[in-house]
C-alpha positions, 0 to 999 in steps of 0.5 A: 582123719581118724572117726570113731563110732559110738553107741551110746550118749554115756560112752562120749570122749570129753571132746565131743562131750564137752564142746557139742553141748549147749552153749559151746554148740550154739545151734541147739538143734545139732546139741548133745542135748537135743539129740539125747532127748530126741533118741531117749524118749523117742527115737530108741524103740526104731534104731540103733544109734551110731555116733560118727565122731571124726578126729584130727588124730588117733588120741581123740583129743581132737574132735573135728566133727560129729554125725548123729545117726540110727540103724533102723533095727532089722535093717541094714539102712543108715539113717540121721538121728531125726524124725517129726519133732526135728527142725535141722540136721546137718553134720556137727563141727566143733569149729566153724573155720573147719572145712564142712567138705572135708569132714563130709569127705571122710564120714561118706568114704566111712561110711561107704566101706562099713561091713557089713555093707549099708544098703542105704542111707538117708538123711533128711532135715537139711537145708537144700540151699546148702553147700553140703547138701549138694555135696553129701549127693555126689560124694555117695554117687562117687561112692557107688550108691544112687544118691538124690535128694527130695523136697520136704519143707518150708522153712518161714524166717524173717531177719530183723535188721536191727528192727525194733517191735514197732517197725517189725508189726507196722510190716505185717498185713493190714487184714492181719492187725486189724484182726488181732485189735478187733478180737483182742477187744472183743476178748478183754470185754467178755473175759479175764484176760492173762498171759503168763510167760516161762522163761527159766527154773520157774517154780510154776514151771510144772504147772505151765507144762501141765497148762500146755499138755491141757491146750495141746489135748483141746487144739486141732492137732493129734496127740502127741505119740511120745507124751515124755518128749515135749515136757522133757524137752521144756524142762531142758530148755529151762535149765539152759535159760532159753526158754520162752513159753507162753500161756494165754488165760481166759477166766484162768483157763488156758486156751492158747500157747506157744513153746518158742527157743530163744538161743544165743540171737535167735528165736524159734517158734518150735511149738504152737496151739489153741483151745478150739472152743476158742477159735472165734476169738483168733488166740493164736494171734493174740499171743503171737503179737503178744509174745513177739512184743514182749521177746523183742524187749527182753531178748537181743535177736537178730532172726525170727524161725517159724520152723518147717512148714508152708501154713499160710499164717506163717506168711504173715508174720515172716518175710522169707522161705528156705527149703528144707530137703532130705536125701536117699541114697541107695547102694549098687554094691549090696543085691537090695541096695542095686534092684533098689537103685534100679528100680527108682532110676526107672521111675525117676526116668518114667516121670520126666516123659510123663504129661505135667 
């Protein structure tokens, strides 16, 4: 199989511009769009992006799969196209029915014989209960490199089966409900209570936008770094139809929101923040149950993504855990790539004598 690498989002063959955007790629997080967003507005200043395209023939008519990655400048490390703000990571392929082992053969042996030589490569974001997750492991070590893989996350999810919003909540803890009905009272008689949702090309869209940047600079968590990303990101969602962002008013301030995706039968709880001046009142809560009863009325879904993270709230409201890895490959063949190599064989091998 032919692959090609490309350097810039404008330079795509049709086939892999075509048939890996959303909605023809149903997984936004491995999207043209997503990935553009990402690098554009965050990912440009740190790497040099390298687009691995493999094709059933040399016409490039036929995309087979994809891989999206990044030379970190002044470097000569491979890495995938990620950081903080990614959920998933994987290689891309354009059919389902291909074979994953036989497209992760050839973008391995790729990349393996590059010149001039990689030193390492690593990718991260992967799910490690996955088949090619192990796979990508023993392709770089057949391949000359010290390859392993390392824990990052946890993933919280909950598969629906069918269930309806009444069955769904009747399953969350006790201490859970009661919580949100006391302080949902608590809150309607001392406050003007609203909650707007955003679920497309709303007029008041940029308003929301402005609303949630307002909440996320008063939560708990640190600014965020690249201020153009998650309203870009938002806009792009809006224009897609799988928006779904919500914003909880007090006295027509907002004090709590949540920035969720709804794709094809999924949701995914992407992005979540409170006012802390409010914390007493559990918003967070309020608009959790809020938000799962309004999308389980509006929106077909078959699972509920609470992302990557191991938060105890997370536990509440989702019934299953997957693991989330990242795997780092060094290459004996380059002098670095080798004492590198050694270097964490040493290590690895000192920590198996070490006491727990």
């Amino acid at each position: 199989m032919p692959i090609r690498v490309y350097r810039s989002f404008h330079d795509f063959p049709k086939s892999l511009a075509d048939g890996n955007s959303y909605p023809s790629q149903q997984n936004y997080f491995l999207s043209n769009q997503w990935f553009s967003n990402l690098y554009e507005t965050v990912l440009h200043t740190e790497l040099d992006l390298r687009i691995y395209g493999v094709f059933s023939d040399e016409s490039e008519n036929q995309l087979e799969g994809a891989l999206f990655c990044g030379s970190v400048k002044g470097k000569r490390k491979l890495v995938g196209l990620t950081n903080y703000y990614t959920l998933e990571y994987g290689p891309v392929l354009l059919d389902e029915k291909l074979d994953r082992v036989s497209i992760i053969d050839e973008l391995v042996d790729y990349i393996s014989t590059e010149t001039p030589a990689w030193v390492s490569v690593e990718f991260r974001f992967l799910r490690s209960e996955s088949r090619e997750y192990g796979y990508f492991i023993d392709r770089f070590k057949n391949a000359g490199f010290y390859a392993k893989g390392f824990f990052q996350y946890e993933n919280w999810f909950h598969p629906l089966n069918g269930q309806d919003f009444s069955a769904y909540y009747e399953e969350r803890p006790s201490k859970l409900k009661n919580t949100i009905k006391r302080k949902a009272g608590k809150l309607r008689n001392s406050h003007e209570f609203e909650i707007k949702y955003y679920t497309g090309n709303d007029p008041r869209l940029e308003a929301g936008i402005n609303d949630y940047t307002s909440i996320y600079n008063h939560s708990w968590k640190q600014s965020e770094p690249y201020s153009d990303f998650i309203p870009e990101l938002i806009k792009s969602w809006a224009k897609l139809g799988i928006l779904f962002l919500g914003i909880l008013y007090l006295d027509s301030k907002p004090v709590a929101a949540q920035l969720w995706l709804s794709a094809f039968d999924k949701f995914t709880i992407y992005k979540l923040c409170y006012d802390e001046q409010y914390q007493d009142f559990s918003p967070g809560s309020i608009l959790s149950k809020e938000m799962f009863e309004h999308a389980f009325k509006k929106f077909p879904c078959c699972e509920i993504d609470y992302g990557i993270g191991s938060e105890p709230y997370k536990r509440d409201w989702m019934s299953r855990v997957r693991r989330i890895g990242g795997i780092g490959a060094m290459n004996k063949k380059t002098v670095k790539g080798f004492w590198s190599a050694l270097f964490q064989q040493v290590k690895d091998s000192t920590k198996r004598f070490l006491p727990d």
